[in-house]
N, C-alpha and C positions, 0 to 999 in steps of 0.2 A: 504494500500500500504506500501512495505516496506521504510523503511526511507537509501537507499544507502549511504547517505553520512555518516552516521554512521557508517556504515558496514565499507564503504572507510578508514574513517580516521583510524579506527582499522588495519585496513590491512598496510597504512602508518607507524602508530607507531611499528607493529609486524618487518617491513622491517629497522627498525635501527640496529635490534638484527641478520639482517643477517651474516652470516658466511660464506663469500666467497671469502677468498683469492687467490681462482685460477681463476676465471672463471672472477672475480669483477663486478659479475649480484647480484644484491640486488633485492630478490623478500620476500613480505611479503602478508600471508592472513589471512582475518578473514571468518571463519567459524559460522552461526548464527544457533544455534538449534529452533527446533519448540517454545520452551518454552520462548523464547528471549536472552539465555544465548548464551556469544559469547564466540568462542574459539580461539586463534590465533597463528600462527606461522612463520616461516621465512626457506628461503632455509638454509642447512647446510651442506656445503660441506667437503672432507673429498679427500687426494690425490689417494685414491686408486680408486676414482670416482665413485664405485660400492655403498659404504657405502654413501654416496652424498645421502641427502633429501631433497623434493623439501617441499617449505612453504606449498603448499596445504595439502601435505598426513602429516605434522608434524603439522598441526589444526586438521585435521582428527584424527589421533592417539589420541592427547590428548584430544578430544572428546570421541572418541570409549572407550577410556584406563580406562574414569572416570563414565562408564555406558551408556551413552548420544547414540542412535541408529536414533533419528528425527531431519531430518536437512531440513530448508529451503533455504540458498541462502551460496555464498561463495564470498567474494570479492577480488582480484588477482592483485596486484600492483609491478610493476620491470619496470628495467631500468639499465644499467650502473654505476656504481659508478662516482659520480660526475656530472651526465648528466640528464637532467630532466628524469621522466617517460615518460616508452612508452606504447604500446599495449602488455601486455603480457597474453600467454593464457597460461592452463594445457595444461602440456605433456599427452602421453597416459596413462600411468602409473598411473598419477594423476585422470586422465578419469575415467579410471576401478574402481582404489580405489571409485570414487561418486558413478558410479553406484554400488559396491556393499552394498551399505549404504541408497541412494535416490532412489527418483522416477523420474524417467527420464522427464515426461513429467512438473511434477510440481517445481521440484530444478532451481533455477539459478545459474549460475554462472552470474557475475559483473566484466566484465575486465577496469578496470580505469588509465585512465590519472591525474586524480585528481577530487574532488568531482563532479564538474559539467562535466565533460567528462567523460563518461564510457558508455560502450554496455552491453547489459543482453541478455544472452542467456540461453536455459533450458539445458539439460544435454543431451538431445536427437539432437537439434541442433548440438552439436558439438562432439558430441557420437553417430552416426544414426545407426549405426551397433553394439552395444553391444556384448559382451558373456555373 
Protein backbone atom coordinates (compact mmCIF):
# COMPACT_ATOMS: atom_id res chain seq x y z
CA UNK A 1 0.00 0.00 0.00
CA UNK A 2 1.03 3.23 -0.64
CA UNK A 3 2.22 5.40 2.36
CA UNK A 4 -0.08 8.86 1.52
CA UNK A 5 1.02 10.69 4.17
CA UNK A 6 4.26 10.88 2.54
CA UNK A 7 3.07 11.64 -0.69
CA UNK A 8 0.91 14.55 1.43
CA UNK A 9 3.55 16.14 3.20
CA UNK A 10 5.51 16.50 -0.02
CA UNK A 11 2.72 18.14 -1.62
CA UNK A 12 2.47 20.55 1.62
CA UNK A 13 6.07 21.45 1.52
CA UNK A 14 5.80 21.99 -2.60
CA UNK A 15 2.64 24.46 -1.71
CA UNK A 16 5.17 27.01 0.35
CA UNK A 17 6.93 27.71 -3.09
CA UNK A 18 3.45 28.75 -4.47
CA UNK A 19 3.30 31.78 -6.72
CA UNK A 20 0.05 33.23 -6.55
CA UNK A 21 -0.40 36.70 -6.15
CA UNK A 22 -3.48 37.05 -7.95
CA UNK A 23 -5.74 34.52 -7.21
CA UNK A 24 -3.84 33.90 -3.28
CA UNK A 25 -4.85 29.97 -3.84
CA UNK A 26 -1.61 28.17 -2.79
CA UNK A 27 -1.83 24.69 -4.40
CA UNK A 28 1.17 22.21 -4.09
CA UNK A 29 1.73 18.45 -5.55
CA UNK A 30 3.65 15.62 -5.31
CA UNK A 31 3.95 13.40 -8.11
CA UNK A 32 5.29 9.65 -7.18
CA UNK A 33 7.00 7.80 -10.14
CA UNK A 34 6.61 3.83 -10.34
CA UNK A 35 10.33 3.70 -9.12
CA UNK A 36 9.57 5.80 -5.73
CA UNK A 37 11.18 8.85 -6.96
CA UNK A 38 8.94 11.93 -6.14
CA UNK A 39 8.55 14.89 -8.04
CA UNK A 40 6.94 18.18 -6.80
CA UNK A 41 5.40 21.26 -7.71
CA UNK A 42 3.32 24.34 -6.94
CA UNK A 43 0.75 26.48 -8.83
CA UNK A 44 2.43 29.58 -10.77
CA UNK A 45 0.71 32.03 -11.62
CA UNK A 46 1.44 34.65 -14.11
CA UNK A 47 -1.12 38.06 -14.85
CA UNK A 48 -1.61 37.37 -18.25
CA UNK A 49 -3.44 34.18 -16.78
CA UNK A 50 -2.92 32.09 -19.85
CA UNK A 51 0.88 31.45 -18.92
CA UNK A 52 -0.64 30.50 -15.16
CA UNK A 53 0.56 26.63 -14.19
CA UNK A 54 -1.27 24.65 -12.08
CA UNK A 55 1.11 22.49 -9.39
CA UNK A 56 -0.02 19.22 -10.89
CA UNK A 57 1.12 19.72 -14.71
CA UNK A 58 4.40 21.62 -13.03
CA UNK A 59 5.29 17.98 -11.11
CA UNK A 60 4.40 16.54 -14.25
CA UNK A 61 6.69 18.59 -16.59
CA UNK A 62 9.58 18.00 -14.33
CA UNK A 63 8.96 14.44 -14.32
CA UNK A 64 8.36 14.06 -18.02
CA UNK A 65 11.32 16.93 -18.79
CA UNK A 66 13.86 14.56 -16.70
CA UNK A 67 12.82 11.10 -18.77
CA UNK A 68 10.41 9.74 -15.86
CA UNK A 69 7.15 8.27 -18.30
CA UNK A 70 5.75 5.67 -14.87
CA UNK A 71 3.62 7.33 -12.48
CA UNK A 72 1.71 5.86 -9.66
CA UNK A 73 -0.23 8.32 -7.44
CA UNK A 74 -0.22 12.25 -7.22
CA UNK A 75 -1.04 14.10 -4.15
CA UNK A 76 -3.11 17.61 -4.41
CA UNK A 77 -3.09 20.07 -1.43
CA UNK A 78 -4.74 24.01 -1.78
CA UNK A 79 -6.40 26.34 0.13
CA UNK A 80 -6.47 30.05 0.48
CA UNK A 81 -3.77 31.94 1.65
CA UNK A 82 -3.88 32.07 5.31
CA UNK A 83 -6.95 29.66 5.67
CA UNK A 84 -6.56 26.15 6.41
CA UNK A 85 -6.75 23.52 3.46
CA UNK A 86 -9.59 22.58 1.78
CA UNK A 87 -10.66 19.95 -0.88
CA UNK A 88 -8.82 20.73 -3.92
CA UNK A 89 -9.14 18.60 -7.15
CA UNK A 90 -7.35 19.00 -10.81
CA UNK A 91 -8.65 21.18 -13.21
CA UNK A 92 -9.39 19.44 -16.75
CA UNK A 93 -6.35 20.48 -18.03
CA UNK A 94 -4.45 18.96 -15.35
CA UNK A 95 -6.85 15.76 -16.03
CA UNK A 96 -5.74 15.24 -19.63
CA UNK A 97 -2.20 16.13 -18.86
CA UNK A 98 -2.56 12.20 -16.32
CA UNK A 99 -4.17 10.72 -18.78
CA UNK A 100 -1.63 11.33 -21.35
CA UNK A 101 1.11 9.97 -19.14
CA UNK A 102 -1.16 7.18 -16.66
CA UNK A 103 -3.39 4.49 -16.65
CA UNK A 104 -6.58 5.59 -15.94
CA UNK A 105 -7.69 2.79 -14.13
CA UNK A 106 -4.52 2.08 -11.90
CA UNK A 107 -3.15 6.04 -11.07
CA UNK A 108 -4.40 7.90 -8.06
CA UNK A 109 -4.81 10.96 -7.49
CA UNK A 110 -4.84 11.81 -3.40
CA UNK A 111 -6.88 15.06 -2.70
CA UNK A 112 -5.85 16.08 1.15
CA UNK A 113 -6.82 18.15 3.82
CA UNK A 114 -3.86 17.05 5.80
CA UNK A 115 -2.32 13.63 6.23
CA UNK A 116 -5.02 11.87 7.88
CA UNK A 117 -7.86 13.46 5.74
CA UNK A 118 -7.75 12.80 2.16
CA UNK A 119 -9.81 10.81 -0.68
CA UNK A 120 -8.17 8.72 -3.41
CA UNK A 121 -9.46 8.42 -6.42
CA UNK A 122 -8.17 6.71 -9.94
CA UNK A 123 -7.83 8.95 -12.97
CA UNK A 124 -10.93 7.24 -14.50
CA UNK A 125 -13.15 8.31 -11.53
CA UNK A 126 -12.70 11.64 -12.15
CA UNK A 127 -11.70 11.58 -15.95
CA UNK A 128 -14.64 9.00 -17.10
CA UNK A 129 -14.75 10.24 -20.45
CA UNK A 130 -11.11 10.78 -21.66
CA UNK A 131 -9.78 11.77 -25.27
Amino acid sequence: MLDYGKLIRCAFQAREFSYSPYSHFRVGAALLCKDGTVYDGCNIENRAYGPTNCAERTAFFKAVSEGRREFEAIAIVGGAEGEEPDWCYPCGVCRQVMAEFCDADDFRIVCAKSEREYKVYTLRDLLPEMF
